[in-house]
C-alpha positions in Angstrom: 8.0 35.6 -10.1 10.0 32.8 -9.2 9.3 29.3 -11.0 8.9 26.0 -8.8 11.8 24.4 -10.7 15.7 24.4 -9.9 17.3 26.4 -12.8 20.4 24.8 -13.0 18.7 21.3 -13.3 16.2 22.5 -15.9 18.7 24.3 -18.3 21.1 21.3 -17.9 18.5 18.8 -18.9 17.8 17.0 -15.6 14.6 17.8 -14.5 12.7 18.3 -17.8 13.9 16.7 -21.3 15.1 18.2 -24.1 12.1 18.0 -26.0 10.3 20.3 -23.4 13.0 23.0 -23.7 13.4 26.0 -26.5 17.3 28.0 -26.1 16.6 31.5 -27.9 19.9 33.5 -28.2 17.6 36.4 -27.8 14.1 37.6 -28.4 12.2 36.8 -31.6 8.4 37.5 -31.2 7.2 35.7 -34.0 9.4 32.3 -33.2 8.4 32.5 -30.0 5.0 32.7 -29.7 4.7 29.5 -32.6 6.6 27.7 -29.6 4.1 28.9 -26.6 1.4 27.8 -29.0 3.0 24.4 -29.3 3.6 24.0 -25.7 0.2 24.9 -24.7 -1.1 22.8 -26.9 1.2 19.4 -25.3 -0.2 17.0 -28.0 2.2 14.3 -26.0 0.7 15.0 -23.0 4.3 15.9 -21.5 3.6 19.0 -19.4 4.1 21.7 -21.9 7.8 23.0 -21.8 10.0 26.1 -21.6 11.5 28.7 -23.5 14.9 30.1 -21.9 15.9 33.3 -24.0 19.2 34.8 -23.7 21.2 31.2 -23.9 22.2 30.2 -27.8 21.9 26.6 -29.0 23.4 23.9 -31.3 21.4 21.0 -32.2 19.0 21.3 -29.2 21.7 21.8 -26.4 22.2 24.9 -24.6 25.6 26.6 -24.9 26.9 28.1 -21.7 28.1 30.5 -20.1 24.8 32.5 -21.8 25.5 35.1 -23.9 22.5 37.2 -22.1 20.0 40.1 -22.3 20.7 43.5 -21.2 18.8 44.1 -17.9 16.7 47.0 -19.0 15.5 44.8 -22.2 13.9 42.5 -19.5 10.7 44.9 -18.9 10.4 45.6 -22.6 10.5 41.9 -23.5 8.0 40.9 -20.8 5.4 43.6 -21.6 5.6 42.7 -25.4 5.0 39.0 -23.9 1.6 39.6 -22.8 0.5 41.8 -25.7 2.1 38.4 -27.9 -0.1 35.8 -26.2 -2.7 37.3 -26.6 -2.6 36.8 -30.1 -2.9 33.3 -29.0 -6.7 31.8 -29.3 -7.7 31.1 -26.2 -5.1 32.7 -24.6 -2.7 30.4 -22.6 -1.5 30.9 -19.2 2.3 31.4 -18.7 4.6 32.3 -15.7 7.5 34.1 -16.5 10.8 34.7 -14.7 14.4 37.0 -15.3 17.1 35.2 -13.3 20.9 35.8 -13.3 22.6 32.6 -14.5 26.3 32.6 -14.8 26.5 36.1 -14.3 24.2 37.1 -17.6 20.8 38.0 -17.4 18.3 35.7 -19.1 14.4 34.9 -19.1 12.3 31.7 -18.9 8.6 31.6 -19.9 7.2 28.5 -18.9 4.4 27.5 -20.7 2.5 24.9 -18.9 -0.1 21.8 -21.1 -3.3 24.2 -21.2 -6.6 23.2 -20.1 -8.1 25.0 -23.4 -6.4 23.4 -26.4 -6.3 23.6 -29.0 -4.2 26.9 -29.0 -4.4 28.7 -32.5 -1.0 31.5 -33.1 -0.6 33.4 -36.0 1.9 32.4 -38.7 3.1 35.2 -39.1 2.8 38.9 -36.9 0.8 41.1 -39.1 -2.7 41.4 -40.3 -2.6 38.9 -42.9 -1.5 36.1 -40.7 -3.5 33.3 -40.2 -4.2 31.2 -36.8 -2.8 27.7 -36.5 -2.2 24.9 -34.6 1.5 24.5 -34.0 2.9 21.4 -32.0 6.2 20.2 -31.1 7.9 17.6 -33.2 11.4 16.9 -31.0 12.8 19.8 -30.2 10.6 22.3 -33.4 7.9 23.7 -33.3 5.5 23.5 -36.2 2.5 23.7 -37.7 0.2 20.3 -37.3 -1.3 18.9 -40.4 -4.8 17.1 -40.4 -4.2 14.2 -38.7 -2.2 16.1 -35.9 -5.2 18.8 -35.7 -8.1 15.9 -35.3 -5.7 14.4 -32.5 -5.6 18.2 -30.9 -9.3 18.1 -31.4 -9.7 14.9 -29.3 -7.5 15.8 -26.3 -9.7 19.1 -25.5 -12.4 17.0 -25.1 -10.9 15.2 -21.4 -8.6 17.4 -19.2 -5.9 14.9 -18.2 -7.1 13.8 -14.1 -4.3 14.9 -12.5 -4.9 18.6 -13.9 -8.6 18.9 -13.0 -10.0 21.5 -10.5 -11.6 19.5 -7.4 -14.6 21.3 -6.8 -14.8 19.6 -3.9 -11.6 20.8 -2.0 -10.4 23.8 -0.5 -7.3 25.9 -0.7 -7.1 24.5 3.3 -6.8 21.0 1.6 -3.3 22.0 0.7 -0.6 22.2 3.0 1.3 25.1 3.4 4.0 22.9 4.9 4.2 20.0 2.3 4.4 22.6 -0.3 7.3 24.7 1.0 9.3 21.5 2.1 9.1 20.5 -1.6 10.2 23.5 -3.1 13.4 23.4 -0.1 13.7 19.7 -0.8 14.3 21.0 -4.7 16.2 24.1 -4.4 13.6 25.7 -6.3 14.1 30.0 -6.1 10.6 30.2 -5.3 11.2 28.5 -2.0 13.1 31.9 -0.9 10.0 33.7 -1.5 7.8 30.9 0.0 6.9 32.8 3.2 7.2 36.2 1.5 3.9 35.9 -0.8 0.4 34.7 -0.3 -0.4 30.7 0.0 -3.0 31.3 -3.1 -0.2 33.0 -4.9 2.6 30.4 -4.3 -0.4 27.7 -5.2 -0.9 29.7 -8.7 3.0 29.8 -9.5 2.9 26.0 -9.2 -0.2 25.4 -10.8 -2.3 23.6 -8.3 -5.1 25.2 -7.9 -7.0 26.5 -10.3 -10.4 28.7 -11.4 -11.7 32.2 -10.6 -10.1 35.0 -8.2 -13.0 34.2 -6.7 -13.5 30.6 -6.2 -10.0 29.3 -6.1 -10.2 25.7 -5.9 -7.1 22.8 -5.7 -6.5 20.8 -8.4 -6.5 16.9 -8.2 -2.5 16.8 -8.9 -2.2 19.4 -5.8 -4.5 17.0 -3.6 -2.2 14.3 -4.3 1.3 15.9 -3.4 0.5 18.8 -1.1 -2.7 17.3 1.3 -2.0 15.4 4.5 -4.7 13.0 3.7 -5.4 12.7 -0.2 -7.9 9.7 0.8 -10.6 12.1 1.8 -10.8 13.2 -2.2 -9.5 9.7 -3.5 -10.2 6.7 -1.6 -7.6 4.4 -1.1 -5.1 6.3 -2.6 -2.5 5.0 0.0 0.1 1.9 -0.3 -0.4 -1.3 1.5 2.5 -4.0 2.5 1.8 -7.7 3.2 5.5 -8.8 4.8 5.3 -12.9 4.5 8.0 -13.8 7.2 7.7 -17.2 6.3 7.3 -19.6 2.9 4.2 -20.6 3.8 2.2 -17.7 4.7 1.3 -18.5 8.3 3.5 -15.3 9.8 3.4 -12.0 8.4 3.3 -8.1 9.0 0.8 -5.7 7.4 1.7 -1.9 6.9 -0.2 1.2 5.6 1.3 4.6 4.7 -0.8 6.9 3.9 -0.3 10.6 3.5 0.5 12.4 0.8 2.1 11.1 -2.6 5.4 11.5 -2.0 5.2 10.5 2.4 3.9 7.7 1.1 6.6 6.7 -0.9 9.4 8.0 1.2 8.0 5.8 4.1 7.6 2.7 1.7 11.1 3.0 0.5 12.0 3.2 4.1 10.4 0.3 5.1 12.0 -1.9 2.3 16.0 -0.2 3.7 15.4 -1.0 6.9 13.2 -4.4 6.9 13.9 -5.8 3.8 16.3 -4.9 1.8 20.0 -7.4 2.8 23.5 -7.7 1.8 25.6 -10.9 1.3 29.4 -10.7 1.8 31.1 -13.8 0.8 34.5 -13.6 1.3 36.4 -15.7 -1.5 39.8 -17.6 -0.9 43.4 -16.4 -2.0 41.0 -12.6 -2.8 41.5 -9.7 -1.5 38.3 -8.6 -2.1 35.0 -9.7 -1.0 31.8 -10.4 -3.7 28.5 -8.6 -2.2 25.2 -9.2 -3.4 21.8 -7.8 -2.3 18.6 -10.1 -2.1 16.7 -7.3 -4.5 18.6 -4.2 -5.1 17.3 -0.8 -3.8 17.3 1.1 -7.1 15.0 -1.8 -9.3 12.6 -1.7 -6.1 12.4 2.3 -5.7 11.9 2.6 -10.0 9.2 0.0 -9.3 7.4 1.6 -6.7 7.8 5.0 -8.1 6.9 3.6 -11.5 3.4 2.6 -9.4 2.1 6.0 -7.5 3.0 7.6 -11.2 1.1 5.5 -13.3 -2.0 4.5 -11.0 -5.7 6.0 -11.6 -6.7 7.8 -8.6 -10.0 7.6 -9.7 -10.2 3.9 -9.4 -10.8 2.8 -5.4 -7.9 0.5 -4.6 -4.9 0.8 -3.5 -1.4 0.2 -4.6 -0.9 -3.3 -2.8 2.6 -4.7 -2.5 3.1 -8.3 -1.8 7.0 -9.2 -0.1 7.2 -13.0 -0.5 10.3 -15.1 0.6 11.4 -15.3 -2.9 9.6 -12.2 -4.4 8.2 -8.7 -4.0 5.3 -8.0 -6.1 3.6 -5.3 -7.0 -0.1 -4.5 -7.9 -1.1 -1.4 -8.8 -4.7 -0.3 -11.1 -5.3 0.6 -14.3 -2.7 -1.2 -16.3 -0.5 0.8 -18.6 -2.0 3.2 -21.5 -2.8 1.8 -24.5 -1.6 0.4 -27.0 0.9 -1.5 -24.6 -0.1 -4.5 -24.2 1.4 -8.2 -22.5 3.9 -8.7 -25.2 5.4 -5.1 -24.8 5.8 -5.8 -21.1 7.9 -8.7 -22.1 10.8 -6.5 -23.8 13.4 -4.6 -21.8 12.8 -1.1 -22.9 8.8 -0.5 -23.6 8.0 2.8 -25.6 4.9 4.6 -23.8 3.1 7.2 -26.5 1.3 8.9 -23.9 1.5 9.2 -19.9 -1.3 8.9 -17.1 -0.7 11.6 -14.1 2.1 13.9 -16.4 1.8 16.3 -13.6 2.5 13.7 -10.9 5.5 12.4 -13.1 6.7 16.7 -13.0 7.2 16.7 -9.7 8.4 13.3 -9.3 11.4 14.3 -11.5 11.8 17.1 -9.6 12.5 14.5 -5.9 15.1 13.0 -8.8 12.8 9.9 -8.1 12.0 9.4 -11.9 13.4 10.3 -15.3 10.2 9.6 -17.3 10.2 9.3 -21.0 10.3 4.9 -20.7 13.4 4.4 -18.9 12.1 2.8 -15.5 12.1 -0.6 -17.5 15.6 -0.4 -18.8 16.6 1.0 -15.2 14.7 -2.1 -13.2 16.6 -4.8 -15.9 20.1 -3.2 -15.5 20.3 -3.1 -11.5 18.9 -6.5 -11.3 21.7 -7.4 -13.9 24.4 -5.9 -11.8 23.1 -7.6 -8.7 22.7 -10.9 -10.7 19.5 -11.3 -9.7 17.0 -13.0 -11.9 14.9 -11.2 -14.6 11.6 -9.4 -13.5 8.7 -10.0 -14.8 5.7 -7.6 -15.8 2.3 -8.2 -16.6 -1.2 -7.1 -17.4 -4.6 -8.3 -18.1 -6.2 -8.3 -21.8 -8.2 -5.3 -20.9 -5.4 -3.4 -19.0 -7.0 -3.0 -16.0 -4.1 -3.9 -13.7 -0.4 -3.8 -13.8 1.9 -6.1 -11.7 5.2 -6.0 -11.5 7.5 -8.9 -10.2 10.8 -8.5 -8.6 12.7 -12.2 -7.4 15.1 -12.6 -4.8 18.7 -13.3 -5.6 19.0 -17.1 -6.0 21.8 -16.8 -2.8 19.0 -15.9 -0.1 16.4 -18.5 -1.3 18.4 -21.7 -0.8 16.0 -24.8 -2.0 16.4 -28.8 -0.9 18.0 -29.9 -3.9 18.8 -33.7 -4.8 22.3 -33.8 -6.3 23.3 -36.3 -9.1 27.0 -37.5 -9.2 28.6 -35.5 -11.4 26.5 -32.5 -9.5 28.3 -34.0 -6.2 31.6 -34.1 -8.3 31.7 -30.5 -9.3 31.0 -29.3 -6.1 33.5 -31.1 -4.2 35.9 -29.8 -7.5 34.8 -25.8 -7.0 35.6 -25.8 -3.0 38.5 -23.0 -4.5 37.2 -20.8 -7.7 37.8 -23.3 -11.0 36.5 -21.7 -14.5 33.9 -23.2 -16.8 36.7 -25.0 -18.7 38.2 -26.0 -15.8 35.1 -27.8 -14.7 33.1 -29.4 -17.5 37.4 -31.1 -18.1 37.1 -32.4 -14.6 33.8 -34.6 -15.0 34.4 -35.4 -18.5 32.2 -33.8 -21.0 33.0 -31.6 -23.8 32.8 -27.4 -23.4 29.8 -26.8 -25.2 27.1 -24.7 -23.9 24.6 -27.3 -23.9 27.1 -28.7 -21.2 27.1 -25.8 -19.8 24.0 -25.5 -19.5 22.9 -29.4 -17.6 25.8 -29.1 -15.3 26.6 -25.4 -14.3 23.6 -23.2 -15.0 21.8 -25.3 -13.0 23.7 -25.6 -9.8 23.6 -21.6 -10.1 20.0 -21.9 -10.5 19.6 -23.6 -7.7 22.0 -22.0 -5.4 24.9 -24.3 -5.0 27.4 -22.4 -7.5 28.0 -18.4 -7.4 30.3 -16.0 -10.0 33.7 -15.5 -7.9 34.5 -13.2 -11.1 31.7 -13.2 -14.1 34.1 -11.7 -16.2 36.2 -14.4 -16.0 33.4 -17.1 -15.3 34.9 -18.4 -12.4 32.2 -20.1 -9.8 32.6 -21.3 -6.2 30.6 -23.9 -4.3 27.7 -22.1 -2.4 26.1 -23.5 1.0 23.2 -25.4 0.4 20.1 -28.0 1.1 20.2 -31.3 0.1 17.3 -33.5 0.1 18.8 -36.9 2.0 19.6 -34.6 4.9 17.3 -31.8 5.2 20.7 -30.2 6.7 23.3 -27.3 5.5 26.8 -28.9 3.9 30.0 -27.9 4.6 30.6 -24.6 2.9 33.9 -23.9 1.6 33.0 -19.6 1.8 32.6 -17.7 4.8 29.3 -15.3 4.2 27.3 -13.0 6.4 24.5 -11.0 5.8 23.6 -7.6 7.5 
């Protein structure tokens, strides 16, 4: 049967990392079933992985074209399959599926994080082998020691949310609609066979719903993506928007999308293209070419927001709340991040999660390319508000970790301040109505080029608004329009700018 993943994606890496991926050149019973075993067993909490056989390796990558399997092995292999896991105690669940890929036949067993670990697998095929645990350390497979096994022993003891059956849904909770436009919106195979199999059926290759032939119920991570309302099962799982229109709060515009997980976002992210989101084009003097800035750029705010409906408990009864100031969007979202992250982790550019809330979520986020997982939101946010020259964001959480808020400013260049100039303030100004350097300017009023200089007399008109970059790689500034305090009024600008 067809699995809910784009092939192409997942053997290149895109969709699913490395470390979830296994290349066999072709098939080795015993190897394999010590990586099932590790797989199952997800002691990262990652989403179990995939084992592609017919495609050889080096060092972890995949090298193409495949060399393949010959078609009438495919059978064999699968049969044998079965009869292999069940040397597996408890036995896991895993979909299987032959595709052609670059004209050569090949097979991918996809082994999803099992609701039973630990998984046990022999060492070795044969009567004398003994059962162990076997986890994944990068990209092998291997056998846990103590400390590894007690950690194994833990996890069965909670099935991670997002994974659990809802006893109290239906398989008419889930919409047949929401489900097939994902697996369209994807390119997934199984999307061709979508309207060819039964709902239940398509549900089970996905794997969300879950329990007896008999009692098929949806599971919570299936509730979230696939219902039309979600709140019915988990209140407030919605987003709200407070838009402050104003910088004292008196005017504003209040917005709730509800819906499923990914309507929801789609609709937020909408919302922030259409009502929020602006571009500044200042058009520079004796350049061809104009400078554009964005008052927050779209990619920091969709890795934020994405970052929130990934990471939120939707057992806790709030919502994700986010806050669009007139120099700031924040955004509030409950629990905070997974221990041991704490404050002072939130203060570093890249923070290192060991384990992830909602994996399953954070699976079919990466399919919608809206997230890469594996930490690198926070590096993403930092380098498009770098590019933009916006200000740094800030994040933050409570010394319990009960809430996690995430603060995005406005670029300094749509937040113009009444500002009371000195002298030498008035001076450079006047002196940067055409693009001067640093140099250029700190020789004009005097004063040595030192970056304490720099600092009291440039970095602070940027600051404020009154100097922009007319080339950062050359640090050339301009005078910016601006507020002063003895006139309440807008000076002469030197650069033409508009902003759609």
């Amino acid at each position: 049967m067809a699995l809910p993943i784009n092939i192409s994606q997942l053997i290149s890496g895109k969709t699913v990392e490395w470390d979830r991926l296994e290349f066999k050149t072709g098939w080795n019973p015993e190897d394999i079933i010590h990586t099932i075993c590790a797989f199952a067993n997800d002691i990262n909490n990652w989403g179990g992985g995939y084992v592609v056989i017919g495609i050889k390796e080096k060092d972890g990558m995949p090298i193409l074209p495949p060399c393949g399997l010959l078609p009438n092995s495919l059978d064999t292999i699968q049969k044998e399959l079965l009869n292999l896991c069940h040397q597996i105690e408890p036995m896991p669940q895993i979909i299987t599926e032959p595709v052609e890929f670059q004209g050569q036949y090949i097979l991918i067993i996809w082994v999803p994080g099992g609701n039973d670990r630990p998984y046990k697998a022999p060492t070795t095929l044969g009567e004398k082998g003994l059962k162990r645990y076997f986890v994944r350390h990068g990209s092998v497979s291997k056998i846990a020691n103590p400390i590894e096994e007690r950690q194994l022993l833990s996890l069965s003891e909670t099935i991670p949310f997002d994974d659990r059956i809802n006893y109290n849904a239906e398989l008419s909770d889930l919409s047949p609609l929401l489900v097939k436009t994902f697996l369209s919106e994807i390119k997934s195979d199984l999307a061709l066979e979508a309207d060819k199999i039964a709902f239940v059926d398509l549900c089970r290759q996905m794997q969300i719903v879950g329990g007896a032939k008999e009692m098929i119920k949806p599971k919570n991570v299936g509730l979230l993506c696939f219902s039309n309302n979600p709140e019915i099962f988990f209140p407030y799982a919605r987003m709200e928007i407070v838009h402050f229109l104003d910088d004292i709060g008196d005017r504003f515009i209040e917005q709730i999308f509800s819906g499923s997980l990914f309507e929801q976002l789609k609709s937020a992210l909408l919302y922030f293209k259409n009502q929020v989101i602006k571009e500044m084009v200042i058009k520079v003097p004796e350049q061809a070419e104009s400078i554009r800035f964005f008052n927050y750029p779209y990619e920091a705010i969709e890795e934020a927001l994405v970052n929130a409906a990934y990471h939120k408990s939707y057992n806790i009864r709030e919502p994700i709340e986010i806050r669009i100031n007139y120099d700031s969007v924040q955004i509030l979202s409950f629990e905070g991040p997974m221990p041991p992250i704490n404050n002072a982790d939130l203060k570093k550019e890249r923070v290192i999660a060991r384990s992830y809330r909602n994996r399953r979520v954070g699976d079919f986020l990466k399919e919608l390319d809206y997230t890469e997982g594996r930490s690198t939101g926070f590096p993403k946010i930092h380098r498009h508000l770098k590019r933009n020259y916006s200000p740094e964001p800030e994040f933050e959480t409570d010394d319990n970790n009960l809430h996690f808020l995430a603060t995005i400013y406005c670029h300094k260049l749509f937040t113009p301040k009444p500002i009371k100039l000195n002298e030498k303030e008035k001076m450079i100004l006047d002196f940067c109505k055409n693009p001067k350097s640093s140099r250029e300017i700190l020789d004009f009023i005097g004063v040595s080029y030192h970056s304490k200089n720099m600092a009291n007399y440039i970095n602070s008109l940027i600051d404020a608004g009154c100097l922009y970059y007319t080339n950062p790689e050359n640090m050339k500034y301009s005078k910016q329009k601006y507020f002063t305090i003895e006139d309440k009024k807008v000076s002469e600008g030197v650069s033409e700018q508009s902003v759609k």
